[in-house]
OpenMM code with the backbone's topology and positions (N, CA, C; nanometers):
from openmm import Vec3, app, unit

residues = "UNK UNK UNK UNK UNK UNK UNK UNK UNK UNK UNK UNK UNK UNK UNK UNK UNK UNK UNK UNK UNK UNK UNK UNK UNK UNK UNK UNK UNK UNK UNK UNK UNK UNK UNK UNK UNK UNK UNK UNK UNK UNK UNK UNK UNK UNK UNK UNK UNK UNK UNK UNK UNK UNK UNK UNK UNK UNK UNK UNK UNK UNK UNK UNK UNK UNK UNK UNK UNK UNK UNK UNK UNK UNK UNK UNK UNK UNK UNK UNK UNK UNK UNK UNK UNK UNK UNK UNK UNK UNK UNK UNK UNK UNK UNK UNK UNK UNK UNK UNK UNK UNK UNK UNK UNK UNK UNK UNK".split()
positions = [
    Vec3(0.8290, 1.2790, 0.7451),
    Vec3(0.7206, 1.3222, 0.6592),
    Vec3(0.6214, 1.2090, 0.6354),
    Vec3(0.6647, 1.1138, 0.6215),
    Vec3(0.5626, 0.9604, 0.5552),
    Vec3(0.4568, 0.9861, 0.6714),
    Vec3(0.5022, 0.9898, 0.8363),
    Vec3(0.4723, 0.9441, 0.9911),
    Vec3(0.3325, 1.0735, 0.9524),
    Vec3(0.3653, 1.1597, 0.9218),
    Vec3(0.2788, 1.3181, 0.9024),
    Vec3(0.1485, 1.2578, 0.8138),
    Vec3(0.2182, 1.1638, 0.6978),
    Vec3(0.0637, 1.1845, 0.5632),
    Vec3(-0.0027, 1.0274, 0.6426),
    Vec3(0.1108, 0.9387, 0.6986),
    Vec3(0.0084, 0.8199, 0.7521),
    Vec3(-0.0966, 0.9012, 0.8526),
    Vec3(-0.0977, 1.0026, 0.9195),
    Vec3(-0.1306, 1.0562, 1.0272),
    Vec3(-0.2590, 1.1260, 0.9537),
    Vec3(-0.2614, 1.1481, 0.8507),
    Vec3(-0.3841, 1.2117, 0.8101),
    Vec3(-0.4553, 1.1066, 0.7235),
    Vec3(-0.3919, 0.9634, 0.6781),
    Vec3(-0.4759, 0.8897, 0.6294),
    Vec3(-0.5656, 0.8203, 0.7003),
    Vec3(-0.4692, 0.7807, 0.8409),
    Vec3(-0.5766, 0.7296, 0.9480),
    Vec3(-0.6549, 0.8261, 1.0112),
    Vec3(-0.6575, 0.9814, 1.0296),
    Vec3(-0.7154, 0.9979, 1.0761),
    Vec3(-0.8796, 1.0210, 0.9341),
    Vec3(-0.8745, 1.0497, 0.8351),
    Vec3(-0.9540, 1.0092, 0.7150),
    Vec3(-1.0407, 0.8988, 0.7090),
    Vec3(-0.9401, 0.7860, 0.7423),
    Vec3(-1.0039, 0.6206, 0.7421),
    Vec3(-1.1257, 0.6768, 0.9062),
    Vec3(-1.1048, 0.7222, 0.9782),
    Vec3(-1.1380, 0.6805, 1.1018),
    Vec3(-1.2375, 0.8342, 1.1529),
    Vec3(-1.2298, 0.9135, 1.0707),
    Vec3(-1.3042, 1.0027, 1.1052),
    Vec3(-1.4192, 1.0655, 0.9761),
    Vec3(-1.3438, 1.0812, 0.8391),
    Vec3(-1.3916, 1.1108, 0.7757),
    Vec3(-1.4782, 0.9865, 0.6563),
    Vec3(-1.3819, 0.8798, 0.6230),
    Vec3(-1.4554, 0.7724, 0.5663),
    Vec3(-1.5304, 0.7261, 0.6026),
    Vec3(-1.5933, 0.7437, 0.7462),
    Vec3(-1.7635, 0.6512, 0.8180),
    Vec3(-1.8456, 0.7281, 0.7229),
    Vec3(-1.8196, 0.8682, 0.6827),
    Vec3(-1.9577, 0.9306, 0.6117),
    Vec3(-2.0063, 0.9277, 0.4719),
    Vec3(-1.8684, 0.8155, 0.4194),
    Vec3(-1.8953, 0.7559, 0.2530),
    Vec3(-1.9677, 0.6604, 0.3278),
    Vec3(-1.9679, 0.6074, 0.1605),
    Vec3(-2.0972, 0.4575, 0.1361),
    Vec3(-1.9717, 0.3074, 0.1203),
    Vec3(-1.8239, 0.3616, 0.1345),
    Vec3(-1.7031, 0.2908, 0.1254),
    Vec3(-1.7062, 0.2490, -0.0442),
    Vec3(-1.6910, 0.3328, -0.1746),
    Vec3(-1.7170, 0.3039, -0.2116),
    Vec3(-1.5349, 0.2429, -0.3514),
    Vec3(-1.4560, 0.2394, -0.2620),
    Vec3(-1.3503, 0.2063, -0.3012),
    Vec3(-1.3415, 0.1088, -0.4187),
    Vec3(-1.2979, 0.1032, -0.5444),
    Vec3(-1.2998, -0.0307, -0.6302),
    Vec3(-1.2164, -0.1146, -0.6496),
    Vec3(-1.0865, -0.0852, -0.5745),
    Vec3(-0.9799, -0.1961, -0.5450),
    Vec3(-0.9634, -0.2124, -0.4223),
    Vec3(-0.8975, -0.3386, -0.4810),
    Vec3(-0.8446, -0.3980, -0.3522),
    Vec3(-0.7041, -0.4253, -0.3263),
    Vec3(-0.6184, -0.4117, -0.2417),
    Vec3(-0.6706, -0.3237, -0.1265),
    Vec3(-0.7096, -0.1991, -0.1242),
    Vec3(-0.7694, -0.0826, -0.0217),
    Vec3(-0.8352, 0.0095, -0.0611),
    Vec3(-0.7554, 0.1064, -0.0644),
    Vec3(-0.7631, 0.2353, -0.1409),
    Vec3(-0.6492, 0.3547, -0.1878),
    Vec3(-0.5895, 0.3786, -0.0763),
    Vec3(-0.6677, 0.3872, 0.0856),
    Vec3(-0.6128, 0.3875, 0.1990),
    Vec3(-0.4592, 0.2716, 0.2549),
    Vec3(-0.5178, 0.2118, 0.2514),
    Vec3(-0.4413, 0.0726, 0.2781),
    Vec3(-0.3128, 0.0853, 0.1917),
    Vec3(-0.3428, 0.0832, 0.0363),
    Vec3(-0.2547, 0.1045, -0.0669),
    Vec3(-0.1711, 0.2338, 0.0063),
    Vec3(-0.1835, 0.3686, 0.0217),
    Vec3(-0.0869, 0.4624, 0.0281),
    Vec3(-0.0129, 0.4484, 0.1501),
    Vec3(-0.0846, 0.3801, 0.2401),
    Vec3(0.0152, 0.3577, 0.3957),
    Vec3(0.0973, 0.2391, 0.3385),
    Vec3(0.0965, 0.1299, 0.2741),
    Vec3(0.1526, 0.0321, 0.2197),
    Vec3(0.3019, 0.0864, 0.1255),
    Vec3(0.2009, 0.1768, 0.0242),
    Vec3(0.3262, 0.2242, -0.0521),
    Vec3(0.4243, 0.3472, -0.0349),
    Vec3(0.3948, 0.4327, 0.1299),
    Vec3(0.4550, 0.5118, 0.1921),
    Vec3(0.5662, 0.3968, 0.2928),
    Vec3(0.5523, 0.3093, 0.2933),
    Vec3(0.6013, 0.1964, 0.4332),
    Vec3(0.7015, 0.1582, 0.3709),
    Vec3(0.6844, 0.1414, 0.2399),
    Vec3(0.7808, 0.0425, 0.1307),
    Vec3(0.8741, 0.1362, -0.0146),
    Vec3(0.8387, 0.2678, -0.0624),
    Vec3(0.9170, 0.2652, -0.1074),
    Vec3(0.9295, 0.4835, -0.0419),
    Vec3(0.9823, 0.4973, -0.1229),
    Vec3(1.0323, 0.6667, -0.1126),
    Vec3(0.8924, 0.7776, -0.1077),
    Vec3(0.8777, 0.8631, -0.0466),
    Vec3(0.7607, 0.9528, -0.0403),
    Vec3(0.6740, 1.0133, -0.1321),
    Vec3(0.7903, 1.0660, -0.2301),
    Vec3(0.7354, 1.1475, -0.3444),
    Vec3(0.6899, 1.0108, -0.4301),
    Vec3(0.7489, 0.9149, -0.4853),
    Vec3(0.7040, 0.7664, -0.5316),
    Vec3(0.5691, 0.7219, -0.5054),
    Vec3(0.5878, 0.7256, -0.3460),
    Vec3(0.4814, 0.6767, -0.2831),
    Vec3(0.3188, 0.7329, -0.3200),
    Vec3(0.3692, 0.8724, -0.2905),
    Vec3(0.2929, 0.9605, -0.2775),
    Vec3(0.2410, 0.9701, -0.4667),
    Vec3(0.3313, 0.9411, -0.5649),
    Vec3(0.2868, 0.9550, -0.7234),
    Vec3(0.1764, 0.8638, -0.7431),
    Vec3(0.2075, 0.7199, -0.6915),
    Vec3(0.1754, 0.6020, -0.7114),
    Vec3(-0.0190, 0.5827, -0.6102),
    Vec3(0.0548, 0.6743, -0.4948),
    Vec3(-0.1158, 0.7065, -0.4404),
    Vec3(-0.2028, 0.8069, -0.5150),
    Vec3(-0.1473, 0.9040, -0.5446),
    Vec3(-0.2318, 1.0009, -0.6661),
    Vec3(-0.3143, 0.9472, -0.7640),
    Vec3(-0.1975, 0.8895, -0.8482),
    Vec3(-0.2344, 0.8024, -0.9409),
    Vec3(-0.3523, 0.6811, -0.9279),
    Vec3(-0.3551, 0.6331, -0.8368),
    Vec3(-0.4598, 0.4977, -0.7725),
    Vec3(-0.5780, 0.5934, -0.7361),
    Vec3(-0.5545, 0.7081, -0.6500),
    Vec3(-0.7125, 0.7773, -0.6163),
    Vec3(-0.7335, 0.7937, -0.7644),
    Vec3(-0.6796, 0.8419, -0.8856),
    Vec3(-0.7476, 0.8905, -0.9988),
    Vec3(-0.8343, 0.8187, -1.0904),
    Vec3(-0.7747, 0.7075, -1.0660),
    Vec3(-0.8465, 0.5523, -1.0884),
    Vec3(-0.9565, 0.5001, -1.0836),
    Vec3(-0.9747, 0.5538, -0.9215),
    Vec3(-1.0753, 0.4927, -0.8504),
    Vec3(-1.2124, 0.5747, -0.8606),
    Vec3(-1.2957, 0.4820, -0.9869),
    Vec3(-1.3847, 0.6072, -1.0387),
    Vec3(-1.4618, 0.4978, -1.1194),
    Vec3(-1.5616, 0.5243, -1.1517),
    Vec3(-1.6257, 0.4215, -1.2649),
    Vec3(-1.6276, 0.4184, -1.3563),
    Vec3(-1.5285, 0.4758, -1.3947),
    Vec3(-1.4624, 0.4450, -1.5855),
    Vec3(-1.3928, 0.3882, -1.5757),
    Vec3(-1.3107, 0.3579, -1.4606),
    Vec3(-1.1983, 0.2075, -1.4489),
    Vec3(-1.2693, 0.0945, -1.3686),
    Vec3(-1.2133, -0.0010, -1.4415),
    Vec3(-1.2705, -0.1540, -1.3669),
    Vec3(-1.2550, -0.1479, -1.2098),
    Vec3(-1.1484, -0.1182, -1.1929),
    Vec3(-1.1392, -0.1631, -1.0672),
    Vec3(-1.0480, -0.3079, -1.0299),
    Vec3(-1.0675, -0.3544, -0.9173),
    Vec3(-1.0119, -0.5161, -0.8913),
    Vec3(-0.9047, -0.5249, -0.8272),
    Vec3(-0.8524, -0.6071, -0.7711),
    Vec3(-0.7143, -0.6062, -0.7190),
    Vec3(-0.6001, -0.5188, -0.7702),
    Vec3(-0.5426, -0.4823, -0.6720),
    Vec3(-0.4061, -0.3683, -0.7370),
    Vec3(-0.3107, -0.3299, -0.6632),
    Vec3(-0.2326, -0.4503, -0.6270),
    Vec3(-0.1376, -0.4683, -0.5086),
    Vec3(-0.0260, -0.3590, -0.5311),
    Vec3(0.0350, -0.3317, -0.4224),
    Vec3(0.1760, -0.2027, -0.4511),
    Vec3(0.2811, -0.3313, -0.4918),
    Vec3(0.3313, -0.2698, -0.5656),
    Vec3(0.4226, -0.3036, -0.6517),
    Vec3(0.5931, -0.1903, -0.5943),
    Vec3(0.6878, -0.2907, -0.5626),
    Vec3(0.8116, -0.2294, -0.5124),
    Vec3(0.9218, -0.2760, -0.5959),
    Vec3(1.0587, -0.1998, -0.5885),
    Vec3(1.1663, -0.2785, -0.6234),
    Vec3(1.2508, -0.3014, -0.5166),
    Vec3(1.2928, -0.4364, -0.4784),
    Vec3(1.3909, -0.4655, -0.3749),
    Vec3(1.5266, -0.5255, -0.3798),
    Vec3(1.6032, -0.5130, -0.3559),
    Vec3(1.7180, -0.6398, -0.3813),
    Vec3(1.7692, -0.6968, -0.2218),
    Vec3(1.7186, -0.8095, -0.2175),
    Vec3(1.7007, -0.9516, -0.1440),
    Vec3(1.8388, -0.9916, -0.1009),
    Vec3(2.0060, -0.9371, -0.1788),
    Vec3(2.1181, -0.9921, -0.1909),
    Vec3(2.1708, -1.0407, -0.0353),
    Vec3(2.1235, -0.9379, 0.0643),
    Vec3(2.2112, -0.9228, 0.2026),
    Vec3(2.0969, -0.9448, 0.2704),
    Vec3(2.0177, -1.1373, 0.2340),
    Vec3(1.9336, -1.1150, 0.3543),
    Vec3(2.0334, -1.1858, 0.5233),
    Vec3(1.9662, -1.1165, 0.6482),
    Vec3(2.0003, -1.1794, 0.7390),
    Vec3(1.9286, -1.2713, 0.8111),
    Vec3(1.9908, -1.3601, 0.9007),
    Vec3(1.9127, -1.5085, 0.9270),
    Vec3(1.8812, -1.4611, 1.1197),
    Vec3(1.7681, -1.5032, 1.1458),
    Vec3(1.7108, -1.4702, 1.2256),
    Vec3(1.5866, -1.4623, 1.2687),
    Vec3(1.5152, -1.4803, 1.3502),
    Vec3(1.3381, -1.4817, 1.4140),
    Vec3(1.3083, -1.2883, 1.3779),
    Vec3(1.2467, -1.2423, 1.2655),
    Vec3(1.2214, -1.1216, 1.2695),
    Vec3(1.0078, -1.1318, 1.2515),
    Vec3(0.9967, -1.0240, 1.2955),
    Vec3(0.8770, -0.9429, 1.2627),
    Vec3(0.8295, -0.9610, 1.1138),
    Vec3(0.7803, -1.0171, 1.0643),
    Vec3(0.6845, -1.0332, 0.9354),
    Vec3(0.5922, -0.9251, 0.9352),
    Vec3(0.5820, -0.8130, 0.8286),
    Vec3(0.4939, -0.6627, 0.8345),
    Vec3(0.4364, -0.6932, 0.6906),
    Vec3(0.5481, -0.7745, 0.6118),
    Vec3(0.4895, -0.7797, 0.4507),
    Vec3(0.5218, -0.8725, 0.3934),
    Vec3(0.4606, -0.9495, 0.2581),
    Vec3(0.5257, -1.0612, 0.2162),
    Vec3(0.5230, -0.9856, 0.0759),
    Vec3(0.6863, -1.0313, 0.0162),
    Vec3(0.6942, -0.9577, -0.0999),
    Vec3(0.7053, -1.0855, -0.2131),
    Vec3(0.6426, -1.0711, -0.3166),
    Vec3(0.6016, -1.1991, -0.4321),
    Vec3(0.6452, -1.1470, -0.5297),
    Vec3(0.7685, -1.2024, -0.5917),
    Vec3(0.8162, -1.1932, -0.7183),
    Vec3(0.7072, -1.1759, -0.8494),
    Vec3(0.7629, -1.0873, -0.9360),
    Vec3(0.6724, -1.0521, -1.0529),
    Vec3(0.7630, -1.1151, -1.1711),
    Vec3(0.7453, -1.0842, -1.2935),
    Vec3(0.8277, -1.1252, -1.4228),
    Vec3(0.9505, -1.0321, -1.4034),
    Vec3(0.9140, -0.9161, -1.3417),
    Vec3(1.0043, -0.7973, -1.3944),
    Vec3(1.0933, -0.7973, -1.2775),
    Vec3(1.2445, -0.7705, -1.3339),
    Vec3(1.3705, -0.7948, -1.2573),
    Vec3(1.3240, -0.7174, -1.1089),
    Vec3(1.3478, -0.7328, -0.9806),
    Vec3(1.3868, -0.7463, -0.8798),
    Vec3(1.2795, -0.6135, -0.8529),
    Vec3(1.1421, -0.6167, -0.8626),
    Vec3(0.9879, -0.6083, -0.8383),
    Vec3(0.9150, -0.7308, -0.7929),
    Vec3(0.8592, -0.6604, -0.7196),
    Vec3(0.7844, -0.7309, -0.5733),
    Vec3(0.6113, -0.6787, -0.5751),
    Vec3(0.5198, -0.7643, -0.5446),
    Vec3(0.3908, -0.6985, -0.5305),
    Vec3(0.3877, -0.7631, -0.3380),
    Vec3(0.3775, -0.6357, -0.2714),
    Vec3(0.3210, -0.6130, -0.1507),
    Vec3(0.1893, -0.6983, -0.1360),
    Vec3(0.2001, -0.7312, -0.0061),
    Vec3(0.0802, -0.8327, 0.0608),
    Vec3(0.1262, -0.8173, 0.2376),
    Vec3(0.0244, -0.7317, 0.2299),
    Vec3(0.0274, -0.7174, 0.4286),
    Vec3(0.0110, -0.8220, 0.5045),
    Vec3(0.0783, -0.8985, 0.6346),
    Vec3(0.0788, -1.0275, 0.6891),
    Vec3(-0.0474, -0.9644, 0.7461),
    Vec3(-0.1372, -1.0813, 0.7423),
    Vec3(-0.2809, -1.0812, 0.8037),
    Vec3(-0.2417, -1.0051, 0.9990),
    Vec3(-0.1641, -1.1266, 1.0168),
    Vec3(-0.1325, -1.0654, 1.1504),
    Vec3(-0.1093, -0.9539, 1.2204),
    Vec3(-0.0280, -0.8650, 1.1140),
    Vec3(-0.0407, -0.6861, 1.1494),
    Vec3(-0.1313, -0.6270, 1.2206),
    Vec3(-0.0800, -0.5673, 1.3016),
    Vec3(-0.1518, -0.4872, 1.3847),
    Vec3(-0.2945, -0.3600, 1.2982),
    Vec3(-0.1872, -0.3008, 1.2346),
    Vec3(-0.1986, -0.1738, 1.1910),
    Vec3(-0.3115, -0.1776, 1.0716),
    Vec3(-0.4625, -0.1747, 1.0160),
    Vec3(-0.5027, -0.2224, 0.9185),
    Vec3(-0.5952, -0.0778, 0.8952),
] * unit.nanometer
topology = app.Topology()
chain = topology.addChain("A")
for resn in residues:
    res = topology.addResidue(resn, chain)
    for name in ("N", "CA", "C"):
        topology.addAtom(name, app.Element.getBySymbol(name[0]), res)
């Protein structure tokens, strides 16, 4: 299901968003954000947390940075040369992470 809604966000980003003015007020953009927070945590989550951010995105809210925010537990990491897709940055709050896409990614 995630593979289905990424499939209509890119095709949105790439067909239908050339005919805005891009007028997104965070960063990263609601796009970016819902493929981010479909990649990283559960669908319906994902999918609350993207609702919620398009409702936002409006000029009665500031706007500004507004990284996805996950919960992970780190306990069983394994040692090894892997693929870097995300860098996850500790917050105050127990074992929450704010998302940051490796520049290098393909997929943007």
């Amino acid at each position: 299901m995630d593979k289905i809604i990424v499939f209509f966000i890119e095709f949105y980003r790439k067909f239908i968003s050339i005919f805005s003015y891009g007028s997104c007020r965070f960063y990263p953009t609601c796009s970016a954000y819902a493929i981010d927070q479909l990649n990283c945590n559960n669908t319906f989550k994902a999918l609350f947390l993207t609702i919620y951010r398009i409702l936002r995105c409006n000029q009665l809210f500031e706007g500004g940075f507004d990284y996805p925010v996950v919960r992970r537990d780190f306990s069983d990491i394994k040692y090894g040369k892997i693929d870097v897709k995300y860098w996850f940055i500790k917050t105050k709050i127990k074992d929450k992470y704010i998302i940051i896409r490796n520049k290098n990614d393909k997929q943007r």
